[in-house]
Legacy VTK file of the C-alpha trace (Angstrom):
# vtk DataFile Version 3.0
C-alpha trace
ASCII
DATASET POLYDATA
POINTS 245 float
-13.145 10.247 13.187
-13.005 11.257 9.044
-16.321 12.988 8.623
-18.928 11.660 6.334
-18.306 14.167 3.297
-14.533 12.430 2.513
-13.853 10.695 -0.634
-10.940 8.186 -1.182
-9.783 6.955 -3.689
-7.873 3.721 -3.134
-5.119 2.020 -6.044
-5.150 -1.932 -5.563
-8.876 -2.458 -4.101
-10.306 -5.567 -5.442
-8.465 -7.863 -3.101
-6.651 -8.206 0.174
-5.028 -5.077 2.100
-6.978 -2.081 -0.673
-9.848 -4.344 -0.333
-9.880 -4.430 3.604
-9.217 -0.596 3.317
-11.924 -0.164 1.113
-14.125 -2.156 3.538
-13.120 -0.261 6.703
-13.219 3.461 5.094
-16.571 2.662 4.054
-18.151 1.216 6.739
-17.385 4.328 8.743
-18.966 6.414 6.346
-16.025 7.597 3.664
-17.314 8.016 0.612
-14.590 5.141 -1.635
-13.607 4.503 -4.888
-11.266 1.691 -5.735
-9.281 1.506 -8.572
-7.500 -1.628 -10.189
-6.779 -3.331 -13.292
-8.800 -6.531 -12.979
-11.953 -4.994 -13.570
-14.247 -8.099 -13.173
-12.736 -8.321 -9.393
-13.235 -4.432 -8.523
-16.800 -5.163 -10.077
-17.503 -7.887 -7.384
-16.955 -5.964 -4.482
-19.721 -3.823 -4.961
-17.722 -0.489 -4.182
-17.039 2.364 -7.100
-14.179 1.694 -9.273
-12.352 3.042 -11.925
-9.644 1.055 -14.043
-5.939 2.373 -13.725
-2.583 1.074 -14.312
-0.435 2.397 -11.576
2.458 2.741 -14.227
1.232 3.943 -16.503
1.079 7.959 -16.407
-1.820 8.659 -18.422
-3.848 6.059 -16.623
-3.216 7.609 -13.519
-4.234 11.352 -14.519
-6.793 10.300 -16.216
-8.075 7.884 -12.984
-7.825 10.945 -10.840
-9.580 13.088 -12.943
-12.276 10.313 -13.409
-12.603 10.033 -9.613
-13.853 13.662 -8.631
-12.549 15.194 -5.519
-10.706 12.972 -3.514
-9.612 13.891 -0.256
-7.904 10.583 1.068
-5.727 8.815 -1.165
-4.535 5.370 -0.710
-1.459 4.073 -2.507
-1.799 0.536 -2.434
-1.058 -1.139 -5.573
2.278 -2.923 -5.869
3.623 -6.476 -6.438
6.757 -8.896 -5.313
9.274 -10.767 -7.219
12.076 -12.744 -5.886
15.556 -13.515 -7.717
19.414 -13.445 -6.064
20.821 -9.688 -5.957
22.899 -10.421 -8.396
20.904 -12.318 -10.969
18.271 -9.640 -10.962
17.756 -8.752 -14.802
16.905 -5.550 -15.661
13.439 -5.914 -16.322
12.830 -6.779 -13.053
14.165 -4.108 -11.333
12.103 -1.932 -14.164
9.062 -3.696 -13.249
9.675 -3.691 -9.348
10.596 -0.120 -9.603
7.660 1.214 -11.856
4.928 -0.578 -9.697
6.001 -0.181 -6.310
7.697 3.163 -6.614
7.193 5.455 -9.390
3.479 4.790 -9.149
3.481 5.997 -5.437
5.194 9.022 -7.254
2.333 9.570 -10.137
-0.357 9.085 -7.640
0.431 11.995 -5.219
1.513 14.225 -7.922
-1.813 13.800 -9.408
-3.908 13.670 -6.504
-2.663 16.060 -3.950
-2.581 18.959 -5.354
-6.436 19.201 -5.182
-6.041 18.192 -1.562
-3.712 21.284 -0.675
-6.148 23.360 -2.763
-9.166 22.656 0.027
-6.862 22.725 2.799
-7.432 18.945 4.146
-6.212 16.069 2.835
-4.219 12.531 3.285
-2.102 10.524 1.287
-0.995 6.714 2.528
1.295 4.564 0.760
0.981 1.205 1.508
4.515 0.060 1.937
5.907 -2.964 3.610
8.464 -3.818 6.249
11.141 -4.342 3.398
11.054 -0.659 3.516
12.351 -0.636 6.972
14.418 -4.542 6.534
16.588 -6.549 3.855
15.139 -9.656 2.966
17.263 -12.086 0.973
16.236 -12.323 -2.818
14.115 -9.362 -2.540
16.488 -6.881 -3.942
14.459 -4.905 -6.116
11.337 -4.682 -4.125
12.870 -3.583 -0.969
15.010 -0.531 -2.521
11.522 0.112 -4.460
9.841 -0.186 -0.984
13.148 1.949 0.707
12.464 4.442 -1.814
8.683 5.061 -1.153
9.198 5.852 2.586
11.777 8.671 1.369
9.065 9.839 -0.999
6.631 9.840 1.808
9.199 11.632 4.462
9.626 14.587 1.105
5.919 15.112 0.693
4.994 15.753 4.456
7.602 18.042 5.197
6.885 20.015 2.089
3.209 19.979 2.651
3.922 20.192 6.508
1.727 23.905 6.599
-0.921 23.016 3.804
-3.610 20.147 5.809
-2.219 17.539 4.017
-0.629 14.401 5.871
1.956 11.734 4.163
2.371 8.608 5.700
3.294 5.035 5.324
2.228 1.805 6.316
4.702 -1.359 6.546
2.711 -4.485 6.747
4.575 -7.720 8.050
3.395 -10.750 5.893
0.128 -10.441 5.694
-2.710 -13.252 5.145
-3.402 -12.296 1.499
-3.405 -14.152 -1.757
0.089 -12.785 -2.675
0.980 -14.334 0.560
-0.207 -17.530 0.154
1.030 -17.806 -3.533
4.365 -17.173 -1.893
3.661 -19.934 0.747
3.009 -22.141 -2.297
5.923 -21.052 -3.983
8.100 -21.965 -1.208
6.320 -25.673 -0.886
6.963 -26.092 -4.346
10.954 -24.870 -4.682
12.134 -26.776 -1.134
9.925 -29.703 -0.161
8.398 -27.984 3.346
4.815 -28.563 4.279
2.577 -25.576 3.818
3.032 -25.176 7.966
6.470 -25.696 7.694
6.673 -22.617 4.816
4.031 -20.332 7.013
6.611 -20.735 9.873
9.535 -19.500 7.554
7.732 -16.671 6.729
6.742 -15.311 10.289
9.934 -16.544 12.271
11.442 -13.377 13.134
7.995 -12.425 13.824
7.632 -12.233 17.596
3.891 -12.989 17.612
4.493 -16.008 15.496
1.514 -15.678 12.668
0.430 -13.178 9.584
-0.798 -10.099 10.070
-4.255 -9.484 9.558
-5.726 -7.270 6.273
-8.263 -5.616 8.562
-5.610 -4.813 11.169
-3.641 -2.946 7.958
-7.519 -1.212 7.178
-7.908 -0.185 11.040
-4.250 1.773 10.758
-5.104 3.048 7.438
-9.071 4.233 9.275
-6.884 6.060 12.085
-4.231 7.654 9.582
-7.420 9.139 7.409
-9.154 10.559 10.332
-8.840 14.012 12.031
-7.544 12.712 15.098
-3.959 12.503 13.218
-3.333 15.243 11.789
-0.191 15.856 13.812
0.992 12.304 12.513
3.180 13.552 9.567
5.941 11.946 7.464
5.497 8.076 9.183
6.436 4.532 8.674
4.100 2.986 10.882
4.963 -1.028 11.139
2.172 -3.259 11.420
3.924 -6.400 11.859
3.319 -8.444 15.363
7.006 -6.946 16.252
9.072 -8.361 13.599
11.436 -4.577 13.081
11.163 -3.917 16.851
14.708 -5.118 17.397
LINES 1 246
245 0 1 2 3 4 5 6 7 8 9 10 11 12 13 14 15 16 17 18 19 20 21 22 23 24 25 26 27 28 29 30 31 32 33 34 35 36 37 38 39 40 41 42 43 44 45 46 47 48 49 50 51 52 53 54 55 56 57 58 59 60 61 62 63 64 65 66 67 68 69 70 71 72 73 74 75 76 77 78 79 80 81 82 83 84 85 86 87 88 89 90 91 92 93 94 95 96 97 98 99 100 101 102 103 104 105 106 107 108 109 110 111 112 113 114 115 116 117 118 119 120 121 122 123 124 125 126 127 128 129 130 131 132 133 134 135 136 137 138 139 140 141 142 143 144 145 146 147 148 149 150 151 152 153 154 155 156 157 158 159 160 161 162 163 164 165 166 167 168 169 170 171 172 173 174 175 176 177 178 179 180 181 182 183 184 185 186 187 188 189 190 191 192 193 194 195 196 197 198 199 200 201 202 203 204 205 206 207 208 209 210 211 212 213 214 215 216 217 218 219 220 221 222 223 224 225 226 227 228 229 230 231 232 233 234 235 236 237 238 239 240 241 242 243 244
């Protein structure tokens, strides 16, 4: 596996999939730094942090500069909103495109270059199988989401020669907070039970339940280590099944 000496750097760490990253990387002995905009939360964790705003350019050079060398970067700050194709309003599809897409864009700008300097290096956007799907109502996330695999696919053939991977990782609903707020939500707008709104969520999921943060983090471990370096330019679905047909 990664050996000891790697640093990551990881966008989105105080809570649920970065946090479970975070977790895993540094239990098997990568040096991490999460980074995040609630600052209370990343201080609760106990890891590094730095705060960043994912859309905000200046935040993000100066996060990476803050951050020292960083030979594994994690792009996993993003967020969901819901509204009918249609009736999306501009500012939505701003705000689903600036923190889903264009910061997947400012964080590998910033941070690879360092990477292809030293010859080793990998870059993982945390995407989401409405990269690879259409979900009803979810217009402006999933072309965000669409957008960051094709951003993904650029880098690693560019970078194919220089030691530096690009890959993605599309996470099925996942047993987060975002994901139970949206189980809420759904209780709230139709009447189910909370089971009944869990079930809507996984049904085309052959397994049947959420996927698990550390099962995202054990992916994420695998994709950092040395042992793929031939995996290059991937959408890797973690998601009990759900895009296998």
């Amino acid at each position: 596996m990664t050996k000891p000496a790697k640093r990551a750097l990881i966008t989105g760490g105080g809570s649920g999939i970065g946090l479970a990253i975070a977790q895993k990387f540094a239990e098997n002995g990568i040096g991490v730094t999460i980074a995040g905009r609630n600052t209370a939360r990343l201080k609760e964790t106990g890891l590094a942090y730095l705060e960043i705003d994912v859309t905000d350019e200046t935040s993000v050079i100066e996060a990476v500069k803050q951050c020292g060398p960083i030979d594994i970067f994690v792009a996993n700050a993003g967020a969901a909103a819901t509204a009918p194709a249609l009736k999306t309003s501009h500012q939505l599809w701003d705000e689903m495109i600036a923190v889903n897409l264009t910061s997947v864009y400012l964080c590998a700008r910033e941070a690879i270059p360092q990477m292809v300097d030293r010859g080793w290096g990998r870059f993982i956007a945390i995407a989401s199988t409405a990269s690879l799907k259409a979900y009803a109502y979810t217009g402006a996330y999933a072309a965000a989401k669409h957008g960051v695999i094709g951003w993904v696919r650029t880098l690693a053939i560019e970078l194919a020669k220089t030691g530096v991977t690009s890959n993605a990782i599309c996470p099925g609903f996942t047993d987060t907070a975002m994901v139970q707020n949206s189980i809420e939500t759904i209780v709230q707008k139709t009447g189910l039970t909370k089971d009944q709104a869990l079930q809507a969520l996984v049904k085309d999921n052959p397994m049947g339940r959420l996927i698990k943060p550390v099962e995202i983090a054990q992916t994420a471990l695998w994709l950092a280590s040395d042992d793929a370096a031939a995996i290059n330019g991937q959408a890797i679905a973690v998601d009990a099944g759900e895009t296998a047909s």
